[in-house]
VOMI-688914 format. One record per residue (C-alpha): x negated, y, z. Coordinates in steps of 0.1 Angstrom, whole numbers, padded with zeros to 4 digits, always signed. Layout:
<rs>
XYZ ...
</rs>
This chain:
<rs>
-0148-0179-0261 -0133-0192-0228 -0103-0203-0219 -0084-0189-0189 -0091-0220-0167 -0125-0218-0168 -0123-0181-0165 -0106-0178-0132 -0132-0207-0120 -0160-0184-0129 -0144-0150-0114 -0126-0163-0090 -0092-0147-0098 -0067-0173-0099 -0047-0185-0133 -0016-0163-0121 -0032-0133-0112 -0051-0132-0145 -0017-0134-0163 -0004-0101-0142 -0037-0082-0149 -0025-0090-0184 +0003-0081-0177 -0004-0045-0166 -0034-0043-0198 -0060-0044-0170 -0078-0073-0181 -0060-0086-0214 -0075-0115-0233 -0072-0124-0268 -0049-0149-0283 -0061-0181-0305 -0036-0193-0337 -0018-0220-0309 -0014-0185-0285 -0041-0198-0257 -0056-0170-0238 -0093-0170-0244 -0119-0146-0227 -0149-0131-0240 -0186-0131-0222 -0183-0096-0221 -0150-0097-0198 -0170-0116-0169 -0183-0080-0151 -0151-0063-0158 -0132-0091-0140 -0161-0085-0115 -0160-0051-0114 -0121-0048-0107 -0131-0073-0080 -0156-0043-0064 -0129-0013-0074 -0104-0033-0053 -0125-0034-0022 -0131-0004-0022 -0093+0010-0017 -0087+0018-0052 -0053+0001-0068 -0047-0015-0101 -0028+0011-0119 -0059+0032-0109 -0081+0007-0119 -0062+0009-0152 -0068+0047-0155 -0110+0044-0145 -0111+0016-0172 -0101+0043-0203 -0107+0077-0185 -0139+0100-0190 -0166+0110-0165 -0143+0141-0158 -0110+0119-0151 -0125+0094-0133 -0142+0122-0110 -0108+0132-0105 -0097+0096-0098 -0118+0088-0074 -0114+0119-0053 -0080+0113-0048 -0085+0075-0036 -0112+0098-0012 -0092+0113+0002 -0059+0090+0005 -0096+0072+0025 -0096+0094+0046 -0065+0106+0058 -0061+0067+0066 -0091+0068+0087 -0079+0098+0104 -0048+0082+0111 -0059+0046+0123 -0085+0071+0145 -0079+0075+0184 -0103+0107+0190 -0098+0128+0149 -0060+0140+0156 -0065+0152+0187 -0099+0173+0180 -0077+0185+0148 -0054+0194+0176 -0083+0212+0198 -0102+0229+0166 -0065+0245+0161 -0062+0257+0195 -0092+0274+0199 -0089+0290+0161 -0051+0298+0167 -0041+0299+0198 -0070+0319+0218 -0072+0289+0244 -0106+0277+0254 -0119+0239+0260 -0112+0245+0298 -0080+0256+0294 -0067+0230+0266 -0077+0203+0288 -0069+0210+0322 -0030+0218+0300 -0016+0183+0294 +0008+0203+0270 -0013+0211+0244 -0020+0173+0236 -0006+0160+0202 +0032+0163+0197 +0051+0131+0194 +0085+0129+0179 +0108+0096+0179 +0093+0069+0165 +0101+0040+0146 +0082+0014+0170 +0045+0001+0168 +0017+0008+0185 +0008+0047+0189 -0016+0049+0153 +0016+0042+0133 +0032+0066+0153 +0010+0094+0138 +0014+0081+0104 +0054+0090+0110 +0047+0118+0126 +0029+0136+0095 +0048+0117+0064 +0083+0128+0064 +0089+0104+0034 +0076+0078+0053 +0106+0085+0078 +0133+0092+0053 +0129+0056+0036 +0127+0042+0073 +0157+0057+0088 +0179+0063+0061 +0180+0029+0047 +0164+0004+0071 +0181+0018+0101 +0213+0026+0082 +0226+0009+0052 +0204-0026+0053 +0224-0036+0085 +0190-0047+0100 +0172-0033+0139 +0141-0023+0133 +0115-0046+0157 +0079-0031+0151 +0062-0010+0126 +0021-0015+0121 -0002+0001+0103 -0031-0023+0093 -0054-0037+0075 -0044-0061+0043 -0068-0088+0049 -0057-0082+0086 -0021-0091+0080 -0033-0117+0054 -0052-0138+0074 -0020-0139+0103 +0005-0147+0072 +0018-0184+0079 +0045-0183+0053 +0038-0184+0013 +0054-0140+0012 +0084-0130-0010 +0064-0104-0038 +0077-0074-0053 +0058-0055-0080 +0066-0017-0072 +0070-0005-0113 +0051+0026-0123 +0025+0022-0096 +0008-0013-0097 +0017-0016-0063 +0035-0039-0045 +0056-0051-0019 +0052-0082+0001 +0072-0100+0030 +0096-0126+0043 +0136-0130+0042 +0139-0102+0020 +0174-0106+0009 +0186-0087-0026 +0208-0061-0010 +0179-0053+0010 +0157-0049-0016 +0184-0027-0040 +0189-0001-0011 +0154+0002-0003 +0146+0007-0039 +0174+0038-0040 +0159+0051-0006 +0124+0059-0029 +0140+0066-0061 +0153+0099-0044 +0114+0108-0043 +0101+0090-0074 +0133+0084-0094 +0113+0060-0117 +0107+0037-0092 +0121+0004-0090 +0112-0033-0077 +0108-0064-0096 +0104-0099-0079 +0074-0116-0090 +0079-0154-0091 +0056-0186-0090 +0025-0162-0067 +0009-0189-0045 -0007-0174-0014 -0038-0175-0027 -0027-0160-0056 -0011-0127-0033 -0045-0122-0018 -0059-0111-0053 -0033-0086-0056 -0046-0061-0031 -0078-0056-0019 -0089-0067+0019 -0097-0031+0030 -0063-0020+0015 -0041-0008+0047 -0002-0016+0048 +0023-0010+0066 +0043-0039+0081 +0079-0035+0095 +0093-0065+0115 +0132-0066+0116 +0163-0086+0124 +0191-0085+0109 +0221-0080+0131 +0248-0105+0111 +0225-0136+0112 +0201-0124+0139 +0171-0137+0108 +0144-0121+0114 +0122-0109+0088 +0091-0085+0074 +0083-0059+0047 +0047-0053+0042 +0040-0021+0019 +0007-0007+0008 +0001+0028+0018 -0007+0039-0017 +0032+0046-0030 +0037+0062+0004 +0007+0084+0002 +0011+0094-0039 +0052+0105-0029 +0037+0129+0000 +0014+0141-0022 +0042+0151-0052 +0065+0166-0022 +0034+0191-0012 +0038+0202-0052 +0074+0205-0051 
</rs>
């Protein structure tokens, strides 16, 4: 048996992150008569293996599911971390919305090639936006959720001004973090938020701004993560979405980093509704 010191040295996840995965009956360990973790052998490739599943875009409470589901679940898994894939790729794309945009045109509207282009009109619609550069602006654009949580509590009821909104890469923002981040664990969805200056209040009306779209949801602050120990919470092709604020009492500025996952799993229940 090994204990949990020299298991994170030979998986590389670190002592903390080890405890959540136990935590969320990812990767639970047994317990000796004196209550020390201790790992089996065996548990070496899952540990690795959650490693993989988290580079390739697939989160921990779907990790979960893969770990006790059947070939016919995890099918169905998988397809839907496919395509949450690719609608990310099509929206961090310069050239996919706007040959969506052309396809429907021509199918729809009875305008040829010649015609679309020389019409400056018929280019993708933009609507206000809730700053960023122009791929987040998409992401707005087709996730009216996404917009709701934005403007009804950032812009409204946390008394903050909205600076920037950025869709990116994890290990993008990651690597640019110079501050050990605030961490939220988003409950029901193994998710989590991440971020600087994050004040209570702000936290308790951004939870009610998703609980009118998953009513279950809620935040917990997660204490004692290192930075280290956040980088093993997501994995590096992960994207998130990063809002940079101020807030207009104390002029503090601060950030909210959340992974797309939630965002794109409450669109997806609002389609079935």
């Amino acid at each position: 048996m090994i204990k949990i010191k020299e298991f994170s040295e030979i998986v590389g996840f670190s002592i903390r992150m080890l405890r959540y995965l136990e935590e969320v009956e990812v990767l639970v360990p047994k317990r000796e008569d004196n209550n020390y973790r201790v790992y089996s052998e065996d548990q070496i490739p899952v540990a690795k293996k959650i490693l993989r599943l988290q580079g390739l875009g697939i989160q921990l409470k779907e990790i979960e599911s893969l770990q006790k589901a059947d070939i016919p679940t995890q099918l169905e898994v998988l397809e839907k971390v496919l395509a949450r894939e690719i609608e990310i790729s099509e929206m961090k794309s310069d050239s996919i919305p706007e040959l969506k945009n052309i396809i429907d045109n021509l199918k729809h509207e009875g305008i040829g090639l010649d015609a679309y282009l020389s019409n400056e009109r018929q280019a993708p619609r933009r609507m206000r936006t809730l700053g960023g550069d122009e791929k987040f602006h998409r992401t707005a654009f087709s996730i009216p959720i996404l917009r709701s949580i934005y403007e009804d509590h950032l812009t409204e009821n946390a008394n903050i001004e909205l600076i920037a909104t950025d869709l990116m890469k994890f290990s993008e923002w990651f690597q640019n973090c110079d501050y050990i981040p605030d961490v939220f664990s988003v409950l029901k969805e193994s998710s989590f938020v991440f971020g600087k200056n994050i004040h209570d209040n702000f936290i308790k009306g951004y939870e009610l701004s998703w609980k009118k779209f998953l009513p279950e949801m809620g935040f917990r602050r997660m204490d004692d993560f290192t930075k280290e120990d956040v980088s093993q919470l997501m994995g590096p092709h992960d994207i998130v979405i990063r809002t940079t604020f101020k807030y207009l009492d104390s002029l503090e500025e601060g950030e909210i980093v959340i992974p797309y996952a939630p965002i794109y799993t409450m669109s997806q229940l609002s389609h079935k509704n």
